[in-house]
Every structure is written in structure tokens, then in C-alpha cells.
DODRENLO-800446 format. One record per residue (C-alpha): residue number from 1; residue in one letter; x, y, z. Coordinates in steps of 0.02 Angstrom, whole numbers. Each point is the difference from the previous one (the first is absolute). Layout:
BEGIN
<atom sero="NUM" torlum="A" u="X" v="Y" w="Z"/>
...
END
This chain:
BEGIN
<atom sero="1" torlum="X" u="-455" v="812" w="-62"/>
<atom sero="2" torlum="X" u="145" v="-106" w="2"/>
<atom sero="3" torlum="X" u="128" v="15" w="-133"/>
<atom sero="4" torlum="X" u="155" v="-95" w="63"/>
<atom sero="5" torlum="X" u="21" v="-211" w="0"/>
<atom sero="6" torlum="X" u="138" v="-48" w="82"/>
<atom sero="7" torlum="X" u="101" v="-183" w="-61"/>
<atom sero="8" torlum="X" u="100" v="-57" w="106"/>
<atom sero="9" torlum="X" u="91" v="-104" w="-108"/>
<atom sero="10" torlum="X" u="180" v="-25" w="74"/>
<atom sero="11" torlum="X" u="2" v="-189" w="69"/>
<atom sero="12" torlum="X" u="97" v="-159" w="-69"/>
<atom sero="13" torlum="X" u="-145" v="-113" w="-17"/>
<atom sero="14" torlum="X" u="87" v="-141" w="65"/>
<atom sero="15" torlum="X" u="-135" v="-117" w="0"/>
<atom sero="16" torlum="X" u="8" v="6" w="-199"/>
<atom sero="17" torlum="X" u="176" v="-36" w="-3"/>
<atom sero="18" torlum="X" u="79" v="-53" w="-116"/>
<atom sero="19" torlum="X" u="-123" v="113" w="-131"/>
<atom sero="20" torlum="X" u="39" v="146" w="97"/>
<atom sero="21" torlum="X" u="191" v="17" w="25"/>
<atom sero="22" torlum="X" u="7" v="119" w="-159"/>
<atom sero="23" torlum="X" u="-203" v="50" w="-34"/>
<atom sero="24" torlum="X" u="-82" v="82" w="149"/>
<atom sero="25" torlum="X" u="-164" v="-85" w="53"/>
<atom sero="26" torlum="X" u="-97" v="139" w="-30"/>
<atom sero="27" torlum="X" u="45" v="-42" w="-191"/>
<atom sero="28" torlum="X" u="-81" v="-156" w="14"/>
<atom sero="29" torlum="X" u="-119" v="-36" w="-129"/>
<atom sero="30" torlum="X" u="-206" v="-56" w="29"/>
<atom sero="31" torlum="X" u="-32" v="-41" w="-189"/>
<atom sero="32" torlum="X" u="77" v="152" w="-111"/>
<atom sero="33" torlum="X" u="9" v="138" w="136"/>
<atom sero="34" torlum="X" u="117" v="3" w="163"/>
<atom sero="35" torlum="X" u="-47" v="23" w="160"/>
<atom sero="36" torlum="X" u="23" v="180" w="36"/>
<atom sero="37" torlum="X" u="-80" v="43" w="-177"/>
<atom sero="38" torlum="X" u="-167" v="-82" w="100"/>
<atom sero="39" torlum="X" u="36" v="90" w="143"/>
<atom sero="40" torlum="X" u="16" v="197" w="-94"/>
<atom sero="41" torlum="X" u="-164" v="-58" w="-86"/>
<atom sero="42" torlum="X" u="-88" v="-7" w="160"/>
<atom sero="43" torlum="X" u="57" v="165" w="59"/>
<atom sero="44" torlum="X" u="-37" v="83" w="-153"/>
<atom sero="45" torlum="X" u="-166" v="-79" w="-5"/>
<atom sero="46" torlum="X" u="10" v="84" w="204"/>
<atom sero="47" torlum="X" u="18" v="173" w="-91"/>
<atom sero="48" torlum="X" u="208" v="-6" w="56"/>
<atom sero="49" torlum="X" u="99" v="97" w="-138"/>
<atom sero="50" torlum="X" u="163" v="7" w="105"/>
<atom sero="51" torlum="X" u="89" v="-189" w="2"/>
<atom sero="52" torlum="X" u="142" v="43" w="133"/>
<atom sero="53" torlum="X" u="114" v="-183" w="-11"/>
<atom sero="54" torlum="X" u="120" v="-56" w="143"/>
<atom sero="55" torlum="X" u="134" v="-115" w="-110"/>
<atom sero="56" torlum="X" u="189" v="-54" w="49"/>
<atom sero="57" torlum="X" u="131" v="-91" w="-89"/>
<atom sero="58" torlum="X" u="-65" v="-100" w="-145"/>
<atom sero="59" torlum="X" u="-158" v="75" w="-35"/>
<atom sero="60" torlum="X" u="37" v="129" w="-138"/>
<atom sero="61" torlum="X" u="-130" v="-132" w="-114"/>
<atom sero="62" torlum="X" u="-138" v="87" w="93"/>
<atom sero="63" torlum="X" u="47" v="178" w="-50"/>
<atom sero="64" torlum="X" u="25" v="-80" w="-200"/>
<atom sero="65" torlum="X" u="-154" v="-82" w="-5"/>
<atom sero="66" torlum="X" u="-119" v="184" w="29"/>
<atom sero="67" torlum="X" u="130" v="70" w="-101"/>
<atom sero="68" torlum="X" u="-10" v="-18" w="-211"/>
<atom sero="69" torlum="X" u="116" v="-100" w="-86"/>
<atom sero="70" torlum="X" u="52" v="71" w="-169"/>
<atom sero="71" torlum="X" u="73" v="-140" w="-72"/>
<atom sero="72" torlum="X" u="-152" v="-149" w="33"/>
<atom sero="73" torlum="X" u="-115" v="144" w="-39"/>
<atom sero="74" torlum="X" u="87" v="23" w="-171"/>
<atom sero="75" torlum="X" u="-9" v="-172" w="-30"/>
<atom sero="76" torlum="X" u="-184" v="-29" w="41"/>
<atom sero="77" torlum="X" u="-69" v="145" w="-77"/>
<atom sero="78" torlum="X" u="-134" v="-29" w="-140"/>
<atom sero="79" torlum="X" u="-8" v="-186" w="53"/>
<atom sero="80" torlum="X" u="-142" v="-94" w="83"/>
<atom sero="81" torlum="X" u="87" v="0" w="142"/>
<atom sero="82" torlum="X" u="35" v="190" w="24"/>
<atom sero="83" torlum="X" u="-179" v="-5" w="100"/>
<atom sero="84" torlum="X" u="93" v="-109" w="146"/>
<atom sero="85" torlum="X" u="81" v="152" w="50"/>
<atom sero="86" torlum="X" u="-165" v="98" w="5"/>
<atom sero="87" torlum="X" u="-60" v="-7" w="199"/>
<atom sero="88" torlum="X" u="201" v="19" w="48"/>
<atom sero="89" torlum="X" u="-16" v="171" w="-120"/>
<atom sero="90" torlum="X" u="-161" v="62" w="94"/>
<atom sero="91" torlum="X" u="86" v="-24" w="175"/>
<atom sero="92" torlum="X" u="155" v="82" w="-69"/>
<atom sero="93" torlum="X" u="-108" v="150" w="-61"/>
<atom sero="94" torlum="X" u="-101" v="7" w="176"/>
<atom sero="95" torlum="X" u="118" v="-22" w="128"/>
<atom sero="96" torlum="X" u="134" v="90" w="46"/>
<atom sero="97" torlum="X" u="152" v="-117" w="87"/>
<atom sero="98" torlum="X" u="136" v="31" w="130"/>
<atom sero="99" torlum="X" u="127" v="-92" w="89"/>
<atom sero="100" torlum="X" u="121" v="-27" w="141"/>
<atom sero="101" torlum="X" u="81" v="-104" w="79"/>
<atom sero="102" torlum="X" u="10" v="-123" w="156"/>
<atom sero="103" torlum="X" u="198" v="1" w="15"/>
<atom sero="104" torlum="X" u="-39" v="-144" w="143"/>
<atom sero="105" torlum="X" u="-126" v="-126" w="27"/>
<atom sero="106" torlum="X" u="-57" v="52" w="182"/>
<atom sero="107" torlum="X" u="-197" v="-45" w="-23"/>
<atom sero="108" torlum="X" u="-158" v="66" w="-90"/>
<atom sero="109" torlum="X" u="-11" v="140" w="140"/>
<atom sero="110" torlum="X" u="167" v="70" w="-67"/>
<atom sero="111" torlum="X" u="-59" v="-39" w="-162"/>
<atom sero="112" torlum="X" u="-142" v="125" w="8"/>
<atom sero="113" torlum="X" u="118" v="135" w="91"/>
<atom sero="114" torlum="X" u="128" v="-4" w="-140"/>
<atom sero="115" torlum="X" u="-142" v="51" w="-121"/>
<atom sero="116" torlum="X" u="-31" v="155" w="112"/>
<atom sero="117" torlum="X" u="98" v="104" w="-108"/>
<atom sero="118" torlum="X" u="-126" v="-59" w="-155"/>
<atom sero="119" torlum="X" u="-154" v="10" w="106"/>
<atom sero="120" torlum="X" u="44" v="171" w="84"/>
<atom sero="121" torlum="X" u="-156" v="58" w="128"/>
<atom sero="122" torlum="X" u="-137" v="-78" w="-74"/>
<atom sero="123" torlum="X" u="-126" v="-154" w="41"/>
<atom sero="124" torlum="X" u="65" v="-140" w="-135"/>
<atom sero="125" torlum="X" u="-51" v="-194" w="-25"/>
<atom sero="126" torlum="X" u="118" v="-109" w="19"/>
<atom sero="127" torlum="X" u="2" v="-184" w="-120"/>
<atom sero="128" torlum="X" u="90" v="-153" w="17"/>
<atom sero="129" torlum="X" u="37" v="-77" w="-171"/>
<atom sero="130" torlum="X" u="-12" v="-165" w="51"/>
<atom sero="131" torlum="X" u="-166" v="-3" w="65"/>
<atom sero="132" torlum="X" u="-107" v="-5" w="-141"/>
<atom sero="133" torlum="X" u="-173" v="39" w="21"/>
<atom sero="134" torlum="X" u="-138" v="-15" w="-103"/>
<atom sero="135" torlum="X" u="-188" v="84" w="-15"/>
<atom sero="136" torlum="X" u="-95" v="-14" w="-143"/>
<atom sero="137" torlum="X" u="-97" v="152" w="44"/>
<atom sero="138" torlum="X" u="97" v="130" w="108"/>
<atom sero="139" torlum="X" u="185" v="-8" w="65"/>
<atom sero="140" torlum="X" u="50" v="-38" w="163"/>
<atom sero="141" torlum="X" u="113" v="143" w="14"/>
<atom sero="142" torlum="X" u="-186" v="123" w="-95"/>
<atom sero="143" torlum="X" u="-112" v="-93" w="165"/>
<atom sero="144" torlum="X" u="162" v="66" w="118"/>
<atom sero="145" torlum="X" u="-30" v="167" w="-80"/>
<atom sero="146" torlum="X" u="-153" v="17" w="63"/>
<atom sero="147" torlum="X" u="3" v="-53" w="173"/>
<atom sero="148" torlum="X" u="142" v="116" w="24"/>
<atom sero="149" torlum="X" u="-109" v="131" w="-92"/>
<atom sero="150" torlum="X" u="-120" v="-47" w="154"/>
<atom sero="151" torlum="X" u="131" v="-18" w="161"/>
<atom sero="152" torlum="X" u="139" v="132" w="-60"/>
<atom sero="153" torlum="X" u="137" v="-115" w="74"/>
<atom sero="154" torlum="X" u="103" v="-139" w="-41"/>
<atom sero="155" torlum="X" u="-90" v="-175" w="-77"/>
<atom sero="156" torlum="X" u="74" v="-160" w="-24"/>
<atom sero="157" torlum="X" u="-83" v="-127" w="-78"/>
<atom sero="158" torlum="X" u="-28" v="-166" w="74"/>
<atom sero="159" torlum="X" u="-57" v="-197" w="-20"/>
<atom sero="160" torlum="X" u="-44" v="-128" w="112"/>
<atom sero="161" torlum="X" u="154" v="-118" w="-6"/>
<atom sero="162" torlum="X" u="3" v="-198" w="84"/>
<atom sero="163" torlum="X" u="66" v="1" w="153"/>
<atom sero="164" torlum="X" u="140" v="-94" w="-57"/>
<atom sero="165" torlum="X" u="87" v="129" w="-107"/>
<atom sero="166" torlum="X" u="-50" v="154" w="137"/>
<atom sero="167" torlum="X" u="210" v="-10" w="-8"/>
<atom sero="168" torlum="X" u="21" v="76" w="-159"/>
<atom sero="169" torlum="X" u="-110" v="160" w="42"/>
<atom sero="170" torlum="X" u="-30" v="151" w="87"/>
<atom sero="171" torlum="X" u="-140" v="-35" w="103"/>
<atom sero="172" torlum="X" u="-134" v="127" w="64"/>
<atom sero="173" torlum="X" u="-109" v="13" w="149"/>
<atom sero="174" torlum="X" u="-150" v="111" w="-41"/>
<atom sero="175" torlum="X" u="-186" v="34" w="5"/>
<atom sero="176" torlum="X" u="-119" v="-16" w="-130"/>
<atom sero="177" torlum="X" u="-94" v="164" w="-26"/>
<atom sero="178" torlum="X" u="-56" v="-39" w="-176"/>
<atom sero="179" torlum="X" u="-4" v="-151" w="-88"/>
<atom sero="180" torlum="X" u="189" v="-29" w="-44"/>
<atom sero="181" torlum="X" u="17" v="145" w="75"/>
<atom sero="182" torlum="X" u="131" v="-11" w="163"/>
<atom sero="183" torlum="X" u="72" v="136" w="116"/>
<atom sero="184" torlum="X" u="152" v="-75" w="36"/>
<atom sero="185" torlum="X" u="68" v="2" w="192"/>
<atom sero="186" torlum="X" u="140" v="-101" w="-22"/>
<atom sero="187" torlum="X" u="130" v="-103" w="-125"/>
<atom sero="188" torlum="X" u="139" v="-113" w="6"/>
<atom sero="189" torlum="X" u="103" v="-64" w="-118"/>
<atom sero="190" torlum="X" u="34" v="-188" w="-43"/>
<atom sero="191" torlum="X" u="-76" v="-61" w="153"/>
<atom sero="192" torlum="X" u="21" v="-179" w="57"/>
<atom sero="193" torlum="X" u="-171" v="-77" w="-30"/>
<atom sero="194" torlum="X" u="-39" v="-8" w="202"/>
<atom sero="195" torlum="X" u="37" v="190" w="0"/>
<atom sero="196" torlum="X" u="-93" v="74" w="-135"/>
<atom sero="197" torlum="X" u="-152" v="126" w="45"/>
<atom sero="198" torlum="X" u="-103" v="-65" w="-125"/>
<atom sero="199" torlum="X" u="22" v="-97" w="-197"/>
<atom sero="200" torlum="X" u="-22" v="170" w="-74"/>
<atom sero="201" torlum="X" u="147" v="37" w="-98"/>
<atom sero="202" torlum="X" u="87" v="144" w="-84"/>
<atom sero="203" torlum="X" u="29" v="-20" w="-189"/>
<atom sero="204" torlum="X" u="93" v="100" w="-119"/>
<atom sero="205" torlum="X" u="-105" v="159" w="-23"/>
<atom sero="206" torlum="X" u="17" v="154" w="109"/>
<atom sero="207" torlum="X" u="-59" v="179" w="4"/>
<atom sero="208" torlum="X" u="98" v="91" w="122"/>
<atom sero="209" torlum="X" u="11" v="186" w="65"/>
<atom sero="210" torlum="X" u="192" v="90" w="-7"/>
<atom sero="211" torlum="X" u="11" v="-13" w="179"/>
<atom sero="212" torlum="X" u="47" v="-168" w="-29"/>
<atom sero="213" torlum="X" u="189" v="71" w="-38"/>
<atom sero="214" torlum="X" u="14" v="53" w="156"/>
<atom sero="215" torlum="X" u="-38" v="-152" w="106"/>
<atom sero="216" torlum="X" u="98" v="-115" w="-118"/>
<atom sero="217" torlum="X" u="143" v="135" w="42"/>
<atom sero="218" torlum="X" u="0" v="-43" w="180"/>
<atom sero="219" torlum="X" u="-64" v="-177" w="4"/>
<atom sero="220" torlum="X" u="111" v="-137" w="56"/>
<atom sero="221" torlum="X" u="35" v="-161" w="-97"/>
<atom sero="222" torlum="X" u="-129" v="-141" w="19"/>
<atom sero="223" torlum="X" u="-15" v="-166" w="-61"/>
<atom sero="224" torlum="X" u="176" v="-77" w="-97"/>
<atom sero="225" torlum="X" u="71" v="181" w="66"/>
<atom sero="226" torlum="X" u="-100" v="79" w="-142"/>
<atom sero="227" torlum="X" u="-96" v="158" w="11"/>
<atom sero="228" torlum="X" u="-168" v="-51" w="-20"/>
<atom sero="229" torlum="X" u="-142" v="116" w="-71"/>
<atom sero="230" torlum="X" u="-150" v="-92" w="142"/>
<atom sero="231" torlum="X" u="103" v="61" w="145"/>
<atom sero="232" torlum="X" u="8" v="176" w="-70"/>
<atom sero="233" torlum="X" u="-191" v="-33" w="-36"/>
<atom sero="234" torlum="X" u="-40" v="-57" w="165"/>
<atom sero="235" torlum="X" u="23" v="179" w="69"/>
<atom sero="236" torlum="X" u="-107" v="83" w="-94"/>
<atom sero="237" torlum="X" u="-148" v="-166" w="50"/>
<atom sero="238" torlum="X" u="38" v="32" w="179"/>
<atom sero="239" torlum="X" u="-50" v="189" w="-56"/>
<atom sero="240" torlum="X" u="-149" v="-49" w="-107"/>
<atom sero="241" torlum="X" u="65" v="27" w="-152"/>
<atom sero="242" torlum="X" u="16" v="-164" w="-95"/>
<atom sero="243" torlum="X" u="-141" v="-74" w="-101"/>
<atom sero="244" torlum="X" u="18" v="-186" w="-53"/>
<atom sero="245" torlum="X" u="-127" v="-26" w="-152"/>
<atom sero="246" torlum="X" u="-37" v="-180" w="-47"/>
<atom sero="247" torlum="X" u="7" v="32" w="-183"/>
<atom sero="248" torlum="X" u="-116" v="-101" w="-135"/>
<atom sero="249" torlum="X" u="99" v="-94" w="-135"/>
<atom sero="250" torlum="X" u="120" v="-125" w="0"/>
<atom sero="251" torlum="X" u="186" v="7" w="64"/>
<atom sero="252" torlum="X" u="139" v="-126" w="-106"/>
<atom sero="253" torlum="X" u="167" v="4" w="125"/>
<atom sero="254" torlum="X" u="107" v="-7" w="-167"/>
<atom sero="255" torlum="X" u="155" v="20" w="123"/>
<atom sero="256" torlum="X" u="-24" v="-197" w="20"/>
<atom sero="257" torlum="X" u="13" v="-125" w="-142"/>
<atom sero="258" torlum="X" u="-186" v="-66" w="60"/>
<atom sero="259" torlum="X" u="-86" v="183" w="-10"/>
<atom sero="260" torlum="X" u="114" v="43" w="-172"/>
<atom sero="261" torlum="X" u="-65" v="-173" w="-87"/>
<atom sero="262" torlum="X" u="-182" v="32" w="71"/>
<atom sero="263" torlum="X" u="-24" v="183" w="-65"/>
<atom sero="264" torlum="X" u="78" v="-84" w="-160"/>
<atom sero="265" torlum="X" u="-129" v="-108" w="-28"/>
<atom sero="266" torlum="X" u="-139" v="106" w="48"/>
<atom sero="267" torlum="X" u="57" v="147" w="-114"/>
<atom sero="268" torlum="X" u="15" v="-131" w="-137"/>
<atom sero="269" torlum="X" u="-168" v="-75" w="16"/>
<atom sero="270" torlum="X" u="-77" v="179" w="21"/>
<atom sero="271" torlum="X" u="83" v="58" w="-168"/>
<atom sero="272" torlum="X" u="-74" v="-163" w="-91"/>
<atom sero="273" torlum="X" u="-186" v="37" w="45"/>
END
């Protein structure tokens, strides 16, 4: 029902410097597979076809690595390790991949309205690379499916967060009407911990409607002057029209050293059982 996932995939990843001056952090590595390859997986597994990819200066690895490479594949071929290739091969075959880019860095909200011209008038899920999650039985972004199946309107998924790190976040207000199920009323983004409507938090996995463009077009910047996608959210909540879905499955923030070195162990120990 939805065939676009959009990447935004455009930021420095400054928090990973010095590994990320020349390799975007989207091309960081859990085990043999970087973090976008985890990310397409998910959508695929979400029935996406369409992989629309917001990149900028420095990022042209991305577009190589779901692209084939003559030359290693000549070199592998008829070895043992000509099979490593395999799952890259099957995305390659699956998915089709486009890209634009983010000439600025002016904030996920104008992240997601550069990729307008790859996402065109359709509902599309949105992923953020570097938070990995992980279900052993269905996808976070295949559960989102579902409720938006259900509630025809935007979803975000959510997680209770300490109240501690409520700055990092969009926050929601919202009711429960299922369980981790939440009309959302209202939203703010990076909140000081005192001002926060609640501990749930916004994580990197969106389904949004196209009328989305529009309000990024005409709203103002927010927090560090970016243009943030929770206050174009907000006024669609104050309309009704903003699910928050506490989703089941585990969420590695692989933007930080502690969440990249977690998911890294856990994917290791998981492959060794």
C-alpha cells in the first residue's frame, strides 16, 4: 500500500568524528552490513519497493554500495566468498533506488521536503539510518504498516525514554486508545526535562501523508533555527491526525558511540547462537 521509503541521509555525523569526515555514518558498519543496508531491509520486509535517499556532499558511497561493482565482482566470482555478496544482490534485484540532494543542512523537516520530488503525492515511510531497530518477528516499520492501515493518517513510532534524556526527543502528548496505541494532541521538540508533556519520545520511523510538503513549506524554523519535522507534525495532532505507536522491538541509537557499540554486541551475540 506503500511503496516509497524515504532516507534521509544528508547529515555530518559529527558525533563519530573523526570516522566520519570522509565515510557518511549511514556507511557505518554493524558486523558485515552498514547501517542503511539494515534500514532498506526493514522496508522491504514493510512491502516498500521505492528507496527514495536524501544524500549531500560526501555520500556518493551510499549510491555504490546498492549499485554492482564489476571489478570485486570479477574477482570474487567462483570463490567461497562470491555468496557474501548474495543478500546485497537480492536487495539490488528488489528495490528500485533514487536520490537527491540536501544542498544545506537546515534540519530533518527540510530533509523530508527535499525528497518531495522522489516521493511525489503519495503516503511514504520515512527511516533514520542510525536508529537501528530490531524484531525478531515483525519490523517496526511492517507493525507501523498496519496501524496506519487502521487510522489512514500519519504514525510515528514511539518509546518511553528517562526523563533525563526527554532533551534529545520529540515529545508527544496523547491518549491511549489502544494499547500503544496514542492519538496524539500535541509535540514538542527537545524539551527541557521540566517541559516535556510526557517521556514518550519520537524515534526514527515515520509514515506520513503528502500534505506534510505543504506545512514544512510554510513552517518557521524551530529549535537550532532548523526546520523541524514535530512542528510541522504538530498541526496535523492539533487536527487529529497524528498517531504515535509504541512499537515492539528494540531501538540501538547507533548515532552515539554507546548505542553503535551496544547494537554491536547484540548483533554479534545473536549471529553466534
Amino acid at each position: 500500500m506503500i511503496e516509497t521509503c524515504l532516507f534521509p541521509a544528508a547529515g555530518y555525523g559529527t558525533r563519530f568524528l573523526p570516522a566520519t569526515k570522509a565515510m557518511p555514518k549511514e556507511m557505518l558498519p554493524i558486523l558485515t552490513k552498514p547501517l542503511i543496508q539494515y534500514g532498506v531491509e526493514e522496508a522491504l520486509n514493510a512491502g516498500c519497493r521505492t528507496m527514495a535517499i536524501v544524500t549531500g556532499r560526501g555520500k556518493r558511497s551510499i549510491e555504490d554500495h546498492f549499485d554492482i561493482s564489476y571489478e570485486l565482482e570479477h574477482q570474487i566470482k567462483d570463490t567461497s566468498k562470491e555468496n557474501l555478496l548474495t543478500e546485497i544482490r537480492n536487495i539490488m534485484e528488489t528495490a528500485t533506488f533514487s536520490y537527491t540532494r540536501q544542498k544545506e543542512m537546515r534540519g530533518l523537516g527540510h530533509a523530508i521536503l527535499t525528497g518531495e520530488t522522489l516521493v511525489r503525492h503519495n503516503p511514504f515511510a520515512v527511516i533514520l539510518a542510525d536508529d537501528l531497530c530490531y524484531n525478531d518477528n515483525v519490523g517496526v516499520l511492517t507493525q507501523m504498516m498496519k496501524i496506519y492501515e487502521k487510522f489512514r493518517c500519519c504514525v510515528v513510532a514511539i518509546e518511553e525514554v528517562n526523563n533525563d534524556e526527554v532533551h534529545k526527543y520529540g515529545v508527544i502528548a496523547a491518549n491511549e486508545v489502544e494499547d500503544g496505541v496514542y492519538k496524539v494532541y500535541d509535540m514538542i521538540e527537545k524539551p527541557k526535562k521540566e517541559e516535556a508533556p510526557s517521556n514518550l519520545a519520537i524515534i526514527g520511523r515515520y509514515i506520513l501523508t503528502p500534505d506534510i510538503f505543504n506545512i514544512l513549506r510554510t513552517t518557521k524554523p524551530g529549535i537550532n533555527g532548523e526546520l523541524q519535522i514535530t512542528d510541522a507534525l504538530l498541526e496535523l495532532a492539533k487536527l487529529g491526525r497524528v498517531i504515535g505507536y509504541k512499537f515492539k522491538g528494540i531501538r540501538y541509537d547507533c548515532g552515539s558511540i554507546d548505542g553503535f557499540v551496544r547494537a554491536t554486541n547484540d548483533f554479534y551475540q545473536r549471529m553466534n547462537q
